[in-house]
C-alpha positions as a printed NumPy array, in Angstrom:
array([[-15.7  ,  16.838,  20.202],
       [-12.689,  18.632,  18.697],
       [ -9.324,  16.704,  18.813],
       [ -6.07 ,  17.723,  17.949],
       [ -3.006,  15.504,  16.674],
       [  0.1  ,  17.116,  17.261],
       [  2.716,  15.415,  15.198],
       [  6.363,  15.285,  16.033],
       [  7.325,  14.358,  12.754],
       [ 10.9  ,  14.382,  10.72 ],
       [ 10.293,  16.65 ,   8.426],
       [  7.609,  18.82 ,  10.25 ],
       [  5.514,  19.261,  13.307],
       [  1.957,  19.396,  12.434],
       [ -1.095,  20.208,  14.519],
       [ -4.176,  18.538,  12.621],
       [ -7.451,  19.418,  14.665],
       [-10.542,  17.368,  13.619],
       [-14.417,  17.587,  14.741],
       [-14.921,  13.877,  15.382],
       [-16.799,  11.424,  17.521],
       [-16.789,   7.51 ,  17.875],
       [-18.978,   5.973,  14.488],
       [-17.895,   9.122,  12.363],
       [-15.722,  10.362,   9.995],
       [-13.226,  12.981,  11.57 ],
       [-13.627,  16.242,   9.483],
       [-10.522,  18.134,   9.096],
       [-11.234,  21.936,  10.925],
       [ -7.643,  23.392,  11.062],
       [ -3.955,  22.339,  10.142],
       [ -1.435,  24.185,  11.112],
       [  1.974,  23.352,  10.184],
       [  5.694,  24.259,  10.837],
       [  9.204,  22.53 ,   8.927],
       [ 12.044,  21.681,  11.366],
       [ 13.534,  18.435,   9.275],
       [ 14.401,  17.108,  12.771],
       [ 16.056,  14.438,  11.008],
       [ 18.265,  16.504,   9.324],
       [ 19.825,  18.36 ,  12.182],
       [ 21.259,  15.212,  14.356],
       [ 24.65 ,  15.888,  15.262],
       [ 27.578,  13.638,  14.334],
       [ 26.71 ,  11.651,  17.629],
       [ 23.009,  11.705,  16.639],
       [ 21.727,  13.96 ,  19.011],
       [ 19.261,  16.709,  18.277],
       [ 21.358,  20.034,  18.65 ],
       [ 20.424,  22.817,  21.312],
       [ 19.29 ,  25.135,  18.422],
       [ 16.983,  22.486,  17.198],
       [ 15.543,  21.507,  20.327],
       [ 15.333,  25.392,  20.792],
       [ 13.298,  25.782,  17.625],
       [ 10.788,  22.614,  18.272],
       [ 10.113,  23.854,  21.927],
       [  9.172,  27.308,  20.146],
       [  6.9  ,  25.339,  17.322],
       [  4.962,  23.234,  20.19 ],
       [  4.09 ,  26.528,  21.641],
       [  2.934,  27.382,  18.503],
       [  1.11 ,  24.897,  17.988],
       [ -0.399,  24.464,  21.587],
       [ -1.999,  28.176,  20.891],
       [ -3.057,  27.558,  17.837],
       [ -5.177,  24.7  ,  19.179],
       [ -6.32 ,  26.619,  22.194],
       [ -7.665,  29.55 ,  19.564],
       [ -9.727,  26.699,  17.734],
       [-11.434,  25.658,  20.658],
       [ -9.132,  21.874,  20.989],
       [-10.718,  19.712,  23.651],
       [ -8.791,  17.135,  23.307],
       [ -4.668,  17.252,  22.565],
       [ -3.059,  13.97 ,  21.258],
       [  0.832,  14.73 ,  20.867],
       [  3.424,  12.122,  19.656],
       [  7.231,  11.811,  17.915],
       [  7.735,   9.683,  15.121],
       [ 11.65 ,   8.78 ,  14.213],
       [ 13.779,  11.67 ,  14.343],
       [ 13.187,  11.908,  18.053],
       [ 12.78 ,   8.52 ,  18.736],
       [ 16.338,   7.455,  17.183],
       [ 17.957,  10.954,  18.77 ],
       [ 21.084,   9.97 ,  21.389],
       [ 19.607,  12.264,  23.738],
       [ 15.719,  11.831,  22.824],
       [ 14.87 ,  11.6  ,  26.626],
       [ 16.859,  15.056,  27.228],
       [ 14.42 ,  16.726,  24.387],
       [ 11.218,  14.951,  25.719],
       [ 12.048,  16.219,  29.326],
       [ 12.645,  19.747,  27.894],
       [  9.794,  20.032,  25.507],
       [  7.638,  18.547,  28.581],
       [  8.93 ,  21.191,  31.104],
       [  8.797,  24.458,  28.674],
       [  5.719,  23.764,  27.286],
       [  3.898,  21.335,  29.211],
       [  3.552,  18.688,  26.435],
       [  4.228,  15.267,  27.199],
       [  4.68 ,  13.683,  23.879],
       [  4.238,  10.183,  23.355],
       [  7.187,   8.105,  20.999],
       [  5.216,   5.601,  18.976],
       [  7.954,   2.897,  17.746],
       [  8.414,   2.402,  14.348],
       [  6.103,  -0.819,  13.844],
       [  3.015,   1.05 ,  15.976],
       [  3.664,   4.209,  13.127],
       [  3.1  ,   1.407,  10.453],
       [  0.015,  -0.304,  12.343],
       [ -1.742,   3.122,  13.017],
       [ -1.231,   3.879,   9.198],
       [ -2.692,   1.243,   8.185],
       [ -5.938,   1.402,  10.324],
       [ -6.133,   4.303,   8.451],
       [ -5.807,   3.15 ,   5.055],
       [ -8.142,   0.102,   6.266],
       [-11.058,   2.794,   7.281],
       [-10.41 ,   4.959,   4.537],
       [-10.589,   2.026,   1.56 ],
       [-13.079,  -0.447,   3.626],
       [-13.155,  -4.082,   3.547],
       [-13.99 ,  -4.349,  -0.278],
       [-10.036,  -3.455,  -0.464],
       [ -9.542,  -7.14 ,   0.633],
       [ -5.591,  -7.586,   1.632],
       [ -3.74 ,  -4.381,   2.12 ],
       [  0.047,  -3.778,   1.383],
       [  0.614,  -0.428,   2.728],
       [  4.07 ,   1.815,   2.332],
       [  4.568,   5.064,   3.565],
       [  7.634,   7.204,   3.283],
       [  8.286,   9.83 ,   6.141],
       [ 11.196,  11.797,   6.477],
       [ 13.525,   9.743,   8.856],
       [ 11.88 ,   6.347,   7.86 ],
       [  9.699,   3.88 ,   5.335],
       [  6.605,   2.07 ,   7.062],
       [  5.105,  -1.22 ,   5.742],
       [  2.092,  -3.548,   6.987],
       [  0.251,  -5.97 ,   5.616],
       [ -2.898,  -7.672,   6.397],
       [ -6.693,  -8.14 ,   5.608],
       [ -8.208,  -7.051,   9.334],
       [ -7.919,  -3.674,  10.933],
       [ -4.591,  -4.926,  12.679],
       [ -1.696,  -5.947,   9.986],
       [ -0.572,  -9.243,   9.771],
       [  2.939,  -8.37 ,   9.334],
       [  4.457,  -4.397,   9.914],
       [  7.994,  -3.173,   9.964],
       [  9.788,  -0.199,   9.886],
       [ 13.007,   0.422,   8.358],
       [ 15.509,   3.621,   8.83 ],
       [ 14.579,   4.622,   4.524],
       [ 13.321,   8.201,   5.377],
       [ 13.437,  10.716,   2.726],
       [ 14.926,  13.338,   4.716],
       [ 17.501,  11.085,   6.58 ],
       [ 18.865,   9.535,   3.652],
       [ 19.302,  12.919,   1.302],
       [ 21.479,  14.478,   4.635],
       [ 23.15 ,  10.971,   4.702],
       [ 23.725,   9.813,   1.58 ],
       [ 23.099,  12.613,  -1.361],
       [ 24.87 ,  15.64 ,   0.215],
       [ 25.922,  17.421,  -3.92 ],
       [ 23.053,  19.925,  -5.455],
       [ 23.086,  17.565,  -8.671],
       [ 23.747,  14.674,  -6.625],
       [ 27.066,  12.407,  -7.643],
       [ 26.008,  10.08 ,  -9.916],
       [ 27.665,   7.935,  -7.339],
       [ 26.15 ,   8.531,  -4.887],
       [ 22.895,   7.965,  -6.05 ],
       [ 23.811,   4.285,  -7.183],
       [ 25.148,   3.798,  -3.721],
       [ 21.925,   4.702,  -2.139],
       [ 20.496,   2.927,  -4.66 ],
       [ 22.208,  -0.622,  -3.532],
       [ 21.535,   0.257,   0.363],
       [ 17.991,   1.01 ,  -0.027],
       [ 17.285,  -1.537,  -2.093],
       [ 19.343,  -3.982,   0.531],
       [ 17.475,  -3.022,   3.357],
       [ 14.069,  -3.404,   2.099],
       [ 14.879,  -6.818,   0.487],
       [ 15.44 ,  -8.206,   3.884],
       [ 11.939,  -7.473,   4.928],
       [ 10.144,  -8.936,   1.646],
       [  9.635, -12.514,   3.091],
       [  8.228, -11.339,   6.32 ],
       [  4.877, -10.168,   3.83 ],
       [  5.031, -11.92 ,   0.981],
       [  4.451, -15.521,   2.42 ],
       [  0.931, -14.254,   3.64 ],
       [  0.151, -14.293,  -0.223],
       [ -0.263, -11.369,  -3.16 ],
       [ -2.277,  -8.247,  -1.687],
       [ -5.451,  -7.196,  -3.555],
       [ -4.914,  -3.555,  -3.029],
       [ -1.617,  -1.774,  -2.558],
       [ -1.642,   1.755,  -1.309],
       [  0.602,   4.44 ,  -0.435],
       [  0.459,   7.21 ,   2.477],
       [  2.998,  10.355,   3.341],
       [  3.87 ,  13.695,   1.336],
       [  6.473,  11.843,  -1.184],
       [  4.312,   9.292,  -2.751],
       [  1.774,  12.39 ,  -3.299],
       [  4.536,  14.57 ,  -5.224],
       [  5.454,  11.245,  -6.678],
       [  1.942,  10.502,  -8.255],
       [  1.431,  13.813,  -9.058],
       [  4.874,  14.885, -11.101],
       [  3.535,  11.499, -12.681],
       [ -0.255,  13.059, -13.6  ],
       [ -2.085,  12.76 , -10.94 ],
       [ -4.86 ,  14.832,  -9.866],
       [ -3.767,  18.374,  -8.135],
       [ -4.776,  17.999,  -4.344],
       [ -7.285,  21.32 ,  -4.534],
       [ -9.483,  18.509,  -6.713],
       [-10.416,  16.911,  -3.579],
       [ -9.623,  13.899,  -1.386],
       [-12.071,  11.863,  -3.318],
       [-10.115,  11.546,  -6.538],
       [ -8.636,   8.501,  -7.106],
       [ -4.609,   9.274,  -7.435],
       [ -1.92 ,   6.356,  -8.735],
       [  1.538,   5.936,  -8.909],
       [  2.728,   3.487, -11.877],
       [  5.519,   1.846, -11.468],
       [  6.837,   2.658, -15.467],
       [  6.452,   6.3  , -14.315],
       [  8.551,   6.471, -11.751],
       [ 11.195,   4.498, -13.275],
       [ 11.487,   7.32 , -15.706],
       [ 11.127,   9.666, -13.477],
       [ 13.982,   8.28 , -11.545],
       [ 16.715,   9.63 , -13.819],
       [ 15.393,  12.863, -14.385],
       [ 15.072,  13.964, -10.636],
       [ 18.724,  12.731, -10.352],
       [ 19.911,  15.111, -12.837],
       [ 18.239,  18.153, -11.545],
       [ 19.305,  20.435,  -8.789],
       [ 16.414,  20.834,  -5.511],
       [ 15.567,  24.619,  -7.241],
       [ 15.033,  22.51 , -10.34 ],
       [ 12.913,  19.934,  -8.876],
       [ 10.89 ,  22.858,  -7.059],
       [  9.509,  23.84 , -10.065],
       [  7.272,  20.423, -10.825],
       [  3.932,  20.219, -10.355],
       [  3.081,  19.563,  -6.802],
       [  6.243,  19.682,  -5.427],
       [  7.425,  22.27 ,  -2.705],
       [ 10.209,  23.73 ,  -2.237],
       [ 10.781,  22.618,   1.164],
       [ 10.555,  18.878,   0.18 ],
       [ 12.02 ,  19.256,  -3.422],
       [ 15.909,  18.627,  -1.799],
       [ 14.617,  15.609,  -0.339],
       [ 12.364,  13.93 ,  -3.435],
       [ 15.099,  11.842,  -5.578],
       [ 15.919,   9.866,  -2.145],
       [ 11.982,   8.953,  -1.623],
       [ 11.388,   7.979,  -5.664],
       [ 14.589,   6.133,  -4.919],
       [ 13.104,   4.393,  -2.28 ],
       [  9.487,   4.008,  -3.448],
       [ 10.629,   2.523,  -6.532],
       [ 13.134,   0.243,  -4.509],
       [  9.848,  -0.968,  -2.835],
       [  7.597,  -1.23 ,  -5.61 ],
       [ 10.14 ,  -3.552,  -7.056],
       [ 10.751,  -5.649,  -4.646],
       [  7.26 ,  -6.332,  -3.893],
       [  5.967,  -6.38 ,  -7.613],
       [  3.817,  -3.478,  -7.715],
       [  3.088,  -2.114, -10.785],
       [  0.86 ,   0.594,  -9.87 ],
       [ -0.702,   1.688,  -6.194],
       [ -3.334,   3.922,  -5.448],
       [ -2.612,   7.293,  -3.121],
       [ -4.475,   7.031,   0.364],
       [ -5.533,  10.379,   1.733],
       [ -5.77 ,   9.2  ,   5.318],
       [ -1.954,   8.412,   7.132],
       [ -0.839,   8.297,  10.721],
       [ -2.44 ,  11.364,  12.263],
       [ -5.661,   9.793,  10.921],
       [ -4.969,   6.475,  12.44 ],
       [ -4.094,   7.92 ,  15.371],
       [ -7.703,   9.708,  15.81 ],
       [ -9.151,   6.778,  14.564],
       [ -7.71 ,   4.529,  17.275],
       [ -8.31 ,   7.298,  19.763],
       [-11.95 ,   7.288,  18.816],
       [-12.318,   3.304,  18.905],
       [-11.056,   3.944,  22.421],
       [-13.838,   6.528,  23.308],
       [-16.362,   4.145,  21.777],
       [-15.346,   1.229,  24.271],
       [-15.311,   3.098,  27.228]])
């Protein structure tokens, strides 16, 4: 059948529709996408402004024809962070339900981080052993752990690219100050979460999912993404620490210009390397390996597993 993931996210909404059935891989057919940065447009009170909840009422209807012209059976809509942390997230879920007729579904943070890293499990296989998984999303940073399907340990913690550039990096260089500010708190937040993973032991294989890591790998050499899915993509530690300083000298038009980095995301791409080097750090990593697959994938997958069952 043909599904469709429609995906809330913070930095964009993103309709992935997939030909797929229970025992097979889902084969991308269609992706249609649309940037909002939800995460950036919270309100001093941390609400999601009229205009914004204007604008993602308009992209669902974009994206609920664009699945009906590529034949969609099956829709599977949900909000990741920027709507679930929004003071009036019920308001926009009863608005966006009523104007368009989408009921979408707000996974918490630790189901965004198991769902990932189903994904990462089906997409590396059980040869990958024990998994540490990080992914980097616009409002927040995902972890899990574990050698089964389901993670032994998953947490999610408010380190989203997008968030923290509106929050913490507002100059175009940013301060110097700034930057070693955001530095400390990132690096704070995620230490509080290293014990809850690391007494289950060293992982075998550490992966990473979401947009950043890719434009972090590839500033770094890695494979362009026209090569294919199949290419095997890292992320060394060594070259993101010297990337580190030269992203935080450059202005977003600057950073635009890098191989593999758009402009939509280049404002927002010192913040993640802060933050993905924070976490490889912390957890010892000297070098992961990209995963193609994320949450939209996990969420088919788990969708499918359901089907199976029935």
């Amino acid at each position: 059948m043909r599904l469709g993931v429609l995906d809330v996210g913070s930095n964009t909404v993103h309709l992935l529709v997939v030909d797929a059935h229970p025992g097979a891989r889902p084969l991308p057919a269609h992706s249609h996408k649309a940037e909002l940065r939800l995460a950036q447009l919270l309100d001093t009170d941390g609400a999601i402004g009229p205009d914004g909840v204007d604008r993602l009422i308009e992209v669902v209807h974009e994206a609920l024809q664009a699945a009906e012209d590529k034949g969609v059976e099956d829709l599977l809509p949900f909000a990741t962070s920027a709507v679930r942390e929004a003071t009036n997230a019920d308001d926009v879920l009863a608005r966006v339900q009523a104007e368009t007729g989408v009921e979408l579904q707000v996974l918490t943070g630790a189901e965004e981080a198991r769902l990932t890293f189903l994904a990462a499990r089906r997409w590396f296989g059980w040869s990958a052993g024990k998994l540490l998984v990080l992914d980097i999303g616009g409002g927040s940073l995902e972890i899990a752990y574990g050698i089964d399907e389901e993670p032994d340990a998953a947490v999610s913690l408010p380190l989203g690219a997008g968030r923290l550039t509106a929050g913490w990096l507002p100059g175009d260089p940013p301060d110097p100050e700034d930057i070693r500010a955001l530095r400390r708190h990132v690096r704070a937040q995620i230490a509080r979460s290293v014990g809850e993973f690391t007494r289950f032991g060293a992982p075998d294989h550490v992966v990473a999912t979401s947009k950043t890591f890719r434009q972090l790998a590839r500033i770094g050499g890695a494979a362009r993404s026209t090569e294919g899915d199949y290419v095997q993509r890292e992320l060394k530690r060594v070259s993101l620490e010297a990337w580190v300083p030269r992203l935080a000298g450059m202005t977003a038009a600057q950073r635009s210009e890098l191989p593999g980095v758009s402009e939509g995301r280049a404002s927002q791409l010192l913040a993640g390397a802060l933050v993905a080097e924070g976490a490889m750090d912390l957890f010892g990593v000297e070098n992961l390996e990209i995963c193609p697959w994320a949450l939209r994938e996990g969420v088919i997958l788990r969708r499918l597993d359901h089907m199976g069952s029935a």
